[in-house]
C-alpha positions in Angstrom: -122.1 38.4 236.7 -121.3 34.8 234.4 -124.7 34.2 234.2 -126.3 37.7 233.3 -124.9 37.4 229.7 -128.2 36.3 228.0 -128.2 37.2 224.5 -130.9 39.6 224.7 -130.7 41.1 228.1 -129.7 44.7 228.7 -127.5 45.7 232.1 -129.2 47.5 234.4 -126.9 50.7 234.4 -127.3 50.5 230.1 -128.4 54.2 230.0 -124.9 55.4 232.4 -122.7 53.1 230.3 -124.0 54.5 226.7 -123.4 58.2 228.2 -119.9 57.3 229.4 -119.2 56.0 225.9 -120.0 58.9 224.2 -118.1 61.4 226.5 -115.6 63.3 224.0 -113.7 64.9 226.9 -112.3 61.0 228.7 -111.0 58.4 226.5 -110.5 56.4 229.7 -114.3 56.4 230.6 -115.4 55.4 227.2 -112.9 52.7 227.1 -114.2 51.6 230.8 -117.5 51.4 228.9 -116.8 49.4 226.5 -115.1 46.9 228.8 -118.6 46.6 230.9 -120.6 46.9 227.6 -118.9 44.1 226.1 -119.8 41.4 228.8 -123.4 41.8 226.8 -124.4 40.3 224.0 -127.2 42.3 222.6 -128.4 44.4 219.6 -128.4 47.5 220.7 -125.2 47.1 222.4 -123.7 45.6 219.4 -124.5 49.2 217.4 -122.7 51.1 220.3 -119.7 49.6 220.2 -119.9 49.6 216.3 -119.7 53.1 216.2 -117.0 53.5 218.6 -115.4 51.2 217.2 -115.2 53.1 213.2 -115.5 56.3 215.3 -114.0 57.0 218.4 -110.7 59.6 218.1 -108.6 57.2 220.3 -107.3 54.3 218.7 -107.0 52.1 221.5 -110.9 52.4 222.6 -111.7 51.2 218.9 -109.1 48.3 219.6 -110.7 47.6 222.3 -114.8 48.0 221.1 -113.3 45.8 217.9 -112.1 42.9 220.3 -115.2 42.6 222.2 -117.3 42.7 218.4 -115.1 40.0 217.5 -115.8 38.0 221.0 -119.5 37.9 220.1 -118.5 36.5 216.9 -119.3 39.5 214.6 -117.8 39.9 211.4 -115.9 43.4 211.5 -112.8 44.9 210.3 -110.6 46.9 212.6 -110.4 50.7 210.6 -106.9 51.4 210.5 -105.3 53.9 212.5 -106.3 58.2 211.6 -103.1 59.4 210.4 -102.9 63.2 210.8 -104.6 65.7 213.4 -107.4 63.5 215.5 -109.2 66.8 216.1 -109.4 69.4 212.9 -107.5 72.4 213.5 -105.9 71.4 216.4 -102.7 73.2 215.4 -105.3 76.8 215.4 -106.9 75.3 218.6 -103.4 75.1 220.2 -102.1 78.8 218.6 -105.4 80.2 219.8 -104.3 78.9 223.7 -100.7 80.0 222.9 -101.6 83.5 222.1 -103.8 84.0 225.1 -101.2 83.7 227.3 -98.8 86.4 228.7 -95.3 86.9 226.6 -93.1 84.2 228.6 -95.3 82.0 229.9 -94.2 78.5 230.8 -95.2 75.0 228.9 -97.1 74.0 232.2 -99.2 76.8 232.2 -99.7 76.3 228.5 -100.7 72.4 229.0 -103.1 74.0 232.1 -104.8 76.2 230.2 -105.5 73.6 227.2 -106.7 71.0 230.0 -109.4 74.1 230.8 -110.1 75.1 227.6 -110.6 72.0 225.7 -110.7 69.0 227.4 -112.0 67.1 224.8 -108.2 68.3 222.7 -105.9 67.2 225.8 -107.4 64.2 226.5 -108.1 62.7 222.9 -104.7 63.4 222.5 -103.2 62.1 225.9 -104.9 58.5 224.8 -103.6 58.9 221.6 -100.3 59.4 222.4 -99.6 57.3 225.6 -96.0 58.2 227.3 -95.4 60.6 224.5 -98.1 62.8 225.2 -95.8 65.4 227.1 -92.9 65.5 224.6 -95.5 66.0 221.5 -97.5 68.8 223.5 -94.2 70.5 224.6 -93.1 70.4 220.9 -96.6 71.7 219.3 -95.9 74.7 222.2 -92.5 75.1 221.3 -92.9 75.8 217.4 -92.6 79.7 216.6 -95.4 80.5 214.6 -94.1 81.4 211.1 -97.1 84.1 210.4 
């Protein structure tokens, strides 16, 4: 694989690996992606991980799209890190999931039916928050709604 990093060549799997790093719903394929895009120096390749890296809702994929920029020697800055909700109205995404529930229901089924629903919401947050992913989600379930 050492010597396929020809400046100008493309991999062979390009078109799978530009899909993967677009897919909202798994931070962990998109930062796979970016791993296997990195390994090639190329234009178009260089724009991808461009715009993950000043775009992408989980920090650590635009860490890592930012590394492999830097590798090749471009000259970028790494955006600093979104403060605030990484999705808008996530707090009316998760009421919305809360209220369709029965009276009673438990956090698991709660963090079920969000992994269902919205994908894209669970898992942006899950790579956002590491190991305190659970806690965060049990306390966004746990607020009483003051309306």
């Amino acid at each position: 694989m050492k010597n396929s990093k020809a400046k100008n060549e493309l991999p062979e799997n390009y078109e799978e690996l530009k899909k993967h790093a677009s897919r909202t719903s798994n931070w962990r394929e998109r930062l796979d992606a970016v791993d296997e895009l990195g390994q090639w120096n190329n234009p178009k390749i260089i724009e991808i991980l461009k715009r993950i890296m000043n775009n992408d809702a989980v920090y650590r994929v635009q860490e890592e799209a930012y590394r492999k920029l830097k590798k090749f020697g471009e000259d970028v800055q790494l955006p600093p890190r979104k403060k605030g909700e990484l999705i808008k109205g996530v707090t009316k995404i998760l009421l919305r999931i809360k209220k369709s529930l029965p009276a009673g229901h438990s956090y698991e089924e709660f963090k079920e039916k969000l992994k269902k629903m919205r994908l894209d919401v669970y898992d942006t947050y899950e790579g956002d928050k590491g190991a305190d992913f659970d806690k965060w989600l049990e306390d966004m379930w746990a607020v009483e709604t003051k309306r």
